[in-house]
PAZAGU-509787 format. One record per residue (C-alpha): residue number from 0; residue in one letter; z, x, y. Coordinates in Angstrom, 1 decimal. Example, Ala and Ser with C-alpha at 12.3 -4.5 7.8 and 13.67 -1.06 7.14 Angstrom:
<nodes>
   seq   type       pz       px       py
     0      A      7.8     12.3     -4.5
     1      S      7.1     13.7     -1.1
</nodes>
This chain:
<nodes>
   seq   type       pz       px       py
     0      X      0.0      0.0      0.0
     1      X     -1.0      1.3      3.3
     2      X      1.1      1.3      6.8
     3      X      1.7     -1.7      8.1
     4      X     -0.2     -1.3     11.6
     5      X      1.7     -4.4     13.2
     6      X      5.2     -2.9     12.5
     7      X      6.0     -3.3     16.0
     8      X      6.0     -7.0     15.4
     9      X      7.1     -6.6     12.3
    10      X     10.2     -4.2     12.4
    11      X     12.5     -3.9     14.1
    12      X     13.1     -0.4     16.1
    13      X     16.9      0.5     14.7
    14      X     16.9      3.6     16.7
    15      X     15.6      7.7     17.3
    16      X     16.0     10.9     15.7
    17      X     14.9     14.3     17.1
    18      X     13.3     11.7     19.8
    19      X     10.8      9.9     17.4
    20      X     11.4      6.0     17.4
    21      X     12.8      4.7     13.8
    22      X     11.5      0.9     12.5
    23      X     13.4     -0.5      9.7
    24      X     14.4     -0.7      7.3
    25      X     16.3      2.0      6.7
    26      X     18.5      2.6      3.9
    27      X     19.1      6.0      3.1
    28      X     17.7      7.4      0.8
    29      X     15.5      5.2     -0.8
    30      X     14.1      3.2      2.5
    31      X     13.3      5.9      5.3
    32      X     11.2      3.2      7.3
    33      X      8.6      3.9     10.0
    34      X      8.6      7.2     12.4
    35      X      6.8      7.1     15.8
    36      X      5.4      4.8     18.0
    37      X      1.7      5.7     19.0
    38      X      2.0      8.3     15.7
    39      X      3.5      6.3     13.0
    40      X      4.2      7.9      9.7
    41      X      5.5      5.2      7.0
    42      X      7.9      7.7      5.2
    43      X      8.6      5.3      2.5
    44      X      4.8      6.1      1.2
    45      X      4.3      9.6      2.8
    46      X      4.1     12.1     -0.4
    47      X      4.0     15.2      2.0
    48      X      1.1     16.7      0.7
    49      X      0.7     18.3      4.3
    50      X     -3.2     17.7      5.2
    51      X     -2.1     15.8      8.4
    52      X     -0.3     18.9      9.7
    53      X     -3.0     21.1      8.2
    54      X     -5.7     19.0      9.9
    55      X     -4.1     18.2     13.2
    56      X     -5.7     20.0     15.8
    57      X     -2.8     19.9     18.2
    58      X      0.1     19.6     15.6
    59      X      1.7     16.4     16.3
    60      X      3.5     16.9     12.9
    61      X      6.5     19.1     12.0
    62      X      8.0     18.6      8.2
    63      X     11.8     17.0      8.0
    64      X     14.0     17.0      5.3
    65      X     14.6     13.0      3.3
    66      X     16.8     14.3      0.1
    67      X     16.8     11.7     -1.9
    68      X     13.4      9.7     -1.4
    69      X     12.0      9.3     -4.4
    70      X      8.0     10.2     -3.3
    71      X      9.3     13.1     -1.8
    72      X     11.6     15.0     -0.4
    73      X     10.2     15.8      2.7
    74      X      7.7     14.2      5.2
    75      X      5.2     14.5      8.0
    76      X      7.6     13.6     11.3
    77      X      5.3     13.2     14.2
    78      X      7.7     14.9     16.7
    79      X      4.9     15.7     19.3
    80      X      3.3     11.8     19.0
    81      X      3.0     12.6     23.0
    82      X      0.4     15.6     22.5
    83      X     -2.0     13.2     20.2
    84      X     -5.6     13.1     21.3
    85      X     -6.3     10.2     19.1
    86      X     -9.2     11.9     16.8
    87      X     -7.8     10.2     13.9
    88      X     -8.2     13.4     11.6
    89      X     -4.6     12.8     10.0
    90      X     -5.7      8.9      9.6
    91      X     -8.5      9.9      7.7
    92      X     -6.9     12.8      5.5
    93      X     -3.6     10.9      4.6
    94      X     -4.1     10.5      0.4
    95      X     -2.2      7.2      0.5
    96      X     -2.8      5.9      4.5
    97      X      0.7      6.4      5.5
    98      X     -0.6      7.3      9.1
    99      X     -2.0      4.6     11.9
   100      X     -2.5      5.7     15.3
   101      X     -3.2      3.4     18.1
   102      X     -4.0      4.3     21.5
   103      X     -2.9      1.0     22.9
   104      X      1.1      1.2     21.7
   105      X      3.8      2.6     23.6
   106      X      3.7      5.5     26.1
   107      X     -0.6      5.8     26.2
   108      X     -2.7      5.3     29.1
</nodes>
């Protein structure tokens, strides 16, 4: 199952960590929820397989650790959403379409 590219409407933002919005659920370990805003990463599908960061010409992406998670136990954070040029080349690359990027959502002109 891919992101869910309404989660805006459809979560509900329970927070920030290292300045990247959270969406919920999150239920530690198991549920990690939704990271970023403009840059959203669904780390409950994210299997950290690291093409986004490989691939992203301005690296939006930094690795974080989620012990525990049972795909994996690390993911893709996009901790530098603000630097995205909206190519899409992390949409496209993502194995399992954990990745949507809108232009239109929070904090873009």
């Amino acid at each position: 199952m891919a992101i869910d590219s309404n989660f805006e409407q459809n979560r509900e933002k329970v927070g920030e960590e290292d300045g990247v919005a959270v969406w919920g659920p999150v239920e530690p370990p198991e549920k990690q929820g939704i990271r970023g805003t403009h840059v959203a990463v669904d780390f409950d599908i994210c299997l950290a397989d690291g093409a986004c960061l490989e691939d992203c010409p301005v690296d939006v992406f930094e690795w974080v650790d989620t012990p525990g998670h049972p795909e994996s136990e690390r993911k893709a954070s996009p901790v530098d959403e603000d630097q995205c040029i909206d190519c899409m080349l992390c949409v496209d690359v993502c194995p399992v379409d954990a990745i949507d990027v809108d232009p239109g959502r929070e904090n873009r002109i």
